[in-house]
N, C-alpha and C positions, 0 to 999 in steps of 0.2 A: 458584452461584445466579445473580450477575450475569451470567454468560457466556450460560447458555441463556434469560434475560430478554431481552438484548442480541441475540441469534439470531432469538428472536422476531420484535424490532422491524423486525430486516434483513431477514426476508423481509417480511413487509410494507409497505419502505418500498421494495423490490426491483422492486415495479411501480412505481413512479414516478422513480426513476433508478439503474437498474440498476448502472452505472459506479460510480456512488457507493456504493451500496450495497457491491459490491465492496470495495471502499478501506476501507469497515468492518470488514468480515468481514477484513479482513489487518488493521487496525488489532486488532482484537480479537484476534488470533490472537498479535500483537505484543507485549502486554499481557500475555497470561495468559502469556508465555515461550515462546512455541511462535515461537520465531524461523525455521527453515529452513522452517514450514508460510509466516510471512505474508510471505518473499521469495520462495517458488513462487507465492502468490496475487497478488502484485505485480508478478512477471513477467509471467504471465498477464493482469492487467489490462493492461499497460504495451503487450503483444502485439495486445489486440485494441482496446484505448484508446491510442495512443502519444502524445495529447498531456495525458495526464491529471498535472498537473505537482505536485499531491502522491502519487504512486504513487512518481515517480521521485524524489521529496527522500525519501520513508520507506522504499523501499529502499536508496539512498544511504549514510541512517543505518545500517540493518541492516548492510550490507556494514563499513564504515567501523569500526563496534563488532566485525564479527570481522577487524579487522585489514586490510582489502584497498582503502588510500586511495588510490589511483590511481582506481581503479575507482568507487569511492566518490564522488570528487570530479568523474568525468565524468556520472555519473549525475546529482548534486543541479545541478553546473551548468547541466545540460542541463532539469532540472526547472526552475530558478531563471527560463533563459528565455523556457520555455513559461509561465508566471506572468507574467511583462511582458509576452506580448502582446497 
């Protein structure tokens, strides 16, 4: 019920910052367990947004919970930078 609420809101808010919106729909996707869906859609954001610096701390975390810290920890740092600037 929350999920297709929460869908709703995204495309709606979808005209006003796309990017962002995005980062939701993977946030959601995050949420409901559907993990390899909201690290494809964070890919993808990361792809055509590369400085969007919570896409790359929330995949980060995805990677990192399946085990892969190396990877993990270039990602959130690389996130953590683009935040300071």
């Amino acid at each position: 019920m929350y999920v297709c609420q929460a869908t709703a809101l995204f495309a709606a808010a979808d005209a006003v910052d796309p990017p962002q919106t995005e980062f939701y729909q993977a946030c959601a996707a995050f949420v409901d367990q559907h993990r390899a869906e909201a690290a494809s859609l964070l890919r993808a954001l990361i792809a055509n947004h590369p400085d969007h610096a919570d896409a790359h701390v929330l995949l980060g975390q995805i990677l990192a919970e399946d085990g892969r810290f190396d990877e993990a920890a270039t990602i959130i740092e690389h996130g953590v930078a683009l935040d300071l600037e």
